[in-house]
C-alpha positions as CSV (number, residue, x, y, z in Angstrom):
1,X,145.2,16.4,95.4
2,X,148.2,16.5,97.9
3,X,148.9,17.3,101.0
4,X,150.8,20.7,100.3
5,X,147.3,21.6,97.9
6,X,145.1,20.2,100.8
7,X,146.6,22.5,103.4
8,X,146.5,25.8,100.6
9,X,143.0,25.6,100.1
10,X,142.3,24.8,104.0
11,X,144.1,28.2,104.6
12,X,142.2,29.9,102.2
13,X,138.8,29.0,103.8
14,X,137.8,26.0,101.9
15,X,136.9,23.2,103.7
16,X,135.8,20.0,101.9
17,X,138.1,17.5,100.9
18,X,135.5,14.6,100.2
19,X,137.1,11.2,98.5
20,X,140.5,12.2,98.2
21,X,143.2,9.5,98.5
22,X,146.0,10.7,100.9
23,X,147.1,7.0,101.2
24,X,150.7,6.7,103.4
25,X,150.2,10.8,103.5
26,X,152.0,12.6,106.4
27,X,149.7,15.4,107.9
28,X,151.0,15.6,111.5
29,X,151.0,18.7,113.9
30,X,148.4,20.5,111.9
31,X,145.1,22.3,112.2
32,X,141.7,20.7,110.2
33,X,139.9,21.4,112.2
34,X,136.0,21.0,110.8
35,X,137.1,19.7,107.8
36,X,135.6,16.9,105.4
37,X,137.2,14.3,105.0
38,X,134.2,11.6,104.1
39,X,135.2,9.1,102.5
40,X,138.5,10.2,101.8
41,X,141.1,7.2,101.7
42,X,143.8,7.9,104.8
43,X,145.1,4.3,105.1
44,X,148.8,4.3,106.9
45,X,148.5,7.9,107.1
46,X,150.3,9.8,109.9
47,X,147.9,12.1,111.6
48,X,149.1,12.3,114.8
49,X,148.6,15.2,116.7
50,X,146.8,17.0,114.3
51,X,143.7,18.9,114.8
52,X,140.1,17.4,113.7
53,X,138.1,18.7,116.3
54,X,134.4,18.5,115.1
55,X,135.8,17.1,111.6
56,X,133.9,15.0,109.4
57,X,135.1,11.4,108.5
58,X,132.2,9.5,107.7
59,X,132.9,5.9,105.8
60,X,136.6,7.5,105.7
61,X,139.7,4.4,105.7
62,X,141.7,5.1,108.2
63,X,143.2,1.4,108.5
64,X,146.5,0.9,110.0
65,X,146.6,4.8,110.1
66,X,148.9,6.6,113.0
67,X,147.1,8.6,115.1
68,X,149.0,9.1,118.4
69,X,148.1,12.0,120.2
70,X,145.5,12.9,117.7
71,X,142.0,15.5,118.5
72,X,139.1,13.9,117.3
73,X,137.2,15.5,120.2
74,X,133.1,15.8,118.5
75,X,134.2,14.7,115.4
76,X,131.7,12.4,113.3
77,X,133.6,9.3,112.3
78,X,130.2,7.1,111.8
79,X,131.2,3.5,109.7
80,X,134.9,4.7,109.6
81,X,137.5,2.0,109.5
82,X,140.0,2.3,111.8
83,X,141.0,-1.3,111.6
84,X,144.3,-1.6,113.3
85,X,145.1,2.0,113.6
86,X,147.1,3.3,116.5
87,X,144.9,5.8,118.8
88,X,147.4,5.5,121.5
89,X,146.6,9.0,123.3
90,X,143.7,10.2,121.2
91,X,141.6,12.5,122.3
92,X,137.9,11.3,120.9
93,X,135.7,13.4,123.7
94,X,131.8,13.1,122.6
95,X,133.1,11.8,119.1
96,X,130.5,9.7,116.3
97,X,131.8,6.4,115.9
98,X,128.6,4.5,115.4
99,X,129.2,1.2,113.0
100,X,133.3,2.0,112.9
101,X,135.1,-0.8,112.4
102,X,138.0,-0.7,115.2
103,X,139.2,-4.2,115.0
104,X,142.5,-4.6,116.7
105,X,142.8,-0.9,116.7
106,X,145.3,0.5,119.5
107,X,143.3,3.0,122.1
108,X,145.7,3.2,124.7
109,X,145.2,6.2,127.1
110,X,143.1,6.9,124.8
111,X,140.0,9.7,126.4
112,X,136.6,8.6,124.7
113,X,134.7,10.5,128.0
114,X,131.0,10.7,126.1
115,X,131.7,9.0,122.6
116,X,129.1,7.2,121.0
117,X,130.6,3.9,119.6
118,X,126.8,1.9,119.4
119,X,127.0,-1.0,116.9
120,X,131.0,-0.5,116.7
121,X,133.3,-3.1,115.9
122,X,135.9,-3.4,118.8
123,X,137.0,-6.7,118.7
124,X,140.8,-7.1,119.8
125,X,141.0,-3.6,120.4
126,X,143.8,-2.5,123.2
127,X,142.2,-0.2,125.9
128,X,144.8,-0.7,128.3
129,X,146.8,2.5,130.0
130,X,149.4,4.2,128.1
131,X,152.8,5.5,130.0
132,X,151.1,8.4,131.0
133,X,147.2,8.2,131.9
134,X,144.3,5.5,131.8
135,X,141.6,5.1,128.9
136,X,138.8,7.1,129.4
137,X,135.4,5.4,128.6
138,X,133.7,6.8,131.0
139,X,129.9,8.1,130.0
140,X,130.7,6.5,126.4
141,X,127.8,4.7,124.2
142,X,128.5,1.3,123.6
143,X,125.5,-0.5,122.8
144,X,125.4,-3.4,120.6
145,X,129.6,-3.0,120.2
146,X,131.1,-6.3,120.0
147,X,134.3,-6.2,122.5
148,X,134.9,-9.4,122.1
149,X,138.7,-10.4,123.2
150,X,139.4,-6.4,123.8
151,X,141.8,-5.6,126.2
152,X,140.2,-3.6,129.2
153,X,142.3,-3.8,131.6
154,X,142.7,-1.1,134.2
155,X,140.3,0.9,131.6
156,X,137.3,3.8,133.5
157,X,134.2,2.8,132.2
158,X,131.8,4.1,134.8
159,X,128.8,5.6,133.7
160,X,128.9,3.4,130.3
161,X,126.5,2.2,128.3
162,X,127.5,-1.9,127.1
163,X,123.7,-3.1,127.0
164,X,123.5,-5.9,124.3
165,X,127.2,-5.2,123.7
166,X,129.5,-8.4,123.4
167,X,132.3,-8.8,125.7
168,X,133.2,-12.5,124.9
169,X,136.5,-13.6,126.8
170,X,137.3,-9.9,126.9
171,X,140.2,-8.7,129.8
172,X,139.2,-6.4,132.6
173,X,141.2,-7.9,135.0
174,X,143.1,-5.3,137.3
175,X,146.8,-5.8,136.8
176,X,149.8,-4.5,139.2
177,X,151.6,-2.8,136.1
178,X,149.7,0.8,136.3
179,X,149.3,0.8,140.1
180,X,147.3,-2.0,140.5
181,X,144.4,-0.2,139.0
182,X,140.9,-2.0,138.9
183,X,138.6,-1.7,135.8
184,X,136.3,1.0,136.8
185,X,132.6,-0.3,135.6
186,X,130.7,1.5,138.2
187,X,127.1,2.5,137.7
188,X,127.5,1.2,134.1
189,X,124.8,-0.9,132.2
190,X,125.3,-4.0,130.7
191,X,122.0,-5.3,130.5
192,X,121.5,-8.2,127.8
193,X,125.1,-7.8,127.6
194,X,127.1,-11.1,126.5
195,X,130.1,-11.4,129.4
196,X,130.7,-14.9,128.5
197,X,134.4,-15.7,129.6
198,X,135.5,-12.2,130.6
199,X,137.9,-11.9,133.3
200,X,136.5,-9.3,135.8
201,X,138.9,-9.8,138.6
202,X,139.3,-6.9,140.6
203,X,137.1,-4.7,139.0
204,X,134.7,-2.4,140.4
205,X,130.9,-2.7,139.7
206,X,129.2,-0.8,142.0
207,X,125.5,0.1,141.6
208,X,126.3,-1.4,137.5
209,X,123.1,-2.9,136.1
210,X,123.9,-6.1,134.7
211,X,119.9,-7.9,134.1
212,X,119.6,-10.5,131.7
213,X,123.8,-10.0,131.4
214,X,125.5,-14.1,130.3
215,X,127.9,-14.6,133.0
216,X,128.5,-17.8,131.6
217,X,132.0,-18.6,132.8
218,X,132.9,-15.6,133.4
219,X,135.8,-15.3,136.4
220,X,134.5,-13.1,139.1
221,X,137.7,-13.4,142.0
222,X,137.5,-10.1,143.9
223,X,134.6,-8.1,141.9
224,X,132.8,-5.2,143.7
225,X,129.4,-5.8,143.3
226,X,128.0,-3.4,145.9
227,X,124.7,-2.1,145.0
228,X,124.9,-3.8,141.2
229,X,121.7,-4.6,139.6
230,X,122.3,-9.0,139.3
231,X,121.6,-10.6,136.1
232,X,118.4,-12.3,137.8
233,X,117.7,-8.7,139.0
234,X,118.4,-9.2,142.4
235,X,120.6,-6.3,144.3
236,X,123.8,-7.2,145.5
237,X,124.4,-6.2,149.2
């Protein structure tokens, strides 16, 4: 099935377009919105901009795929691989990534406001600004995701959920290139969370839970820990 049949039978009313192999395909600027593509095998596909608000792409390969600008907003993307695929700008409000394999994958700008990423595989991933506007992770789900060596700098994260998530020598540092912007962890939870080696510097963790959180190394120069719940559980005045 190709694109030009896909986008026949989508304007016809049909919907599901399980297992197909659109490998390289070029579907950008269009509307699927709701379809199904589980499964479906999208590697180096070009999807940006392209509608797939509430879409289904469960298990679907989406490695090395372009997806710039792309609406993933409530979509369920559970065990997708998205290994080194370019989100730069996505818009993945309250989306299903539970167990998707994002390794290396480029989220830049990137709104994940609400998405559920538990058990997620986020290791090298880029979450720093794009030209335009900051990565939202603000209210996301991210227990258990292993973060380890993800670029966070300057990223919103308050409200987030990283308990038991692994954030080995990962980068929240604030940096002077957007503004001087400070990674915004405020009121998030971390607890049991593995910070081991992380560069916090400059970011913000007011009122953040961080109990039974490994601090081990970890390089704290200018953190705001007003209010934050201590990994002893002491309260940080």
């Amino acid at each position: 099935m190709d694109v030009d049949e896909i986008l026949k039978r989508y304007a016809a009313g049909e919907k599901s377009f399980q297992r197909v192999n659109l490998q390289e395909a070029e579907l950008t600027n269009l509307n699927l919105r709701g379809a199904d593509f589980s499964n479906a095998d999208l590697r180096q596909t070009r999807l940006g901009k392209t509608n797939f608000n509430q879409a289904c792409l469960r298990e679907a390969n989406l490695s090395e795929a372009i997806l710039w600008g792309i609406d993933l907003s409530e979509a369920d993307l559970y065990c997708a691989i998205l290994r080194e695929a370019d989100l730069t700008g996505a818009k993945l409000v309250q989306t299903r990534l539970e167990k998707a394999n994002l390794i290396k994958a480029s989220l830049c700008g990137a709104n994940l406001n609400g998405a559920n990423l538990s058990g997620s595989l986020l290791i090298q991933a880029d979450f720093r600004p794009s030209s335009n506007q900051r990565t939202d992770l603000g209210y996301a789900i991210l227990t258990g995701a292993d973060l380890s060596y993800a670029d966070l700098k300057a990223a919103c994260m308050h409200h987030a959920n990283l308990d038991a998530a692994k954030l080995c020598r990962a980068d929240l540092s604030r940096r002077i290139q957007w503004g001087d912007l400070a990674t915004d962890l405020s009121e998030a939870s971390l607890q049991g969370a593995d910070l081991s080696y992380a560069d916090f510097t400059g970011a913000i963790l007011r009122k953040a839970n961080l109990q039974g959180a490994d601090l081990t190394g970890s390089i704290l120069t200018d953190v705001d820990f007003q209010g934050a719940i201590m990994p002893d559980g002491t309260v940080h005045d």
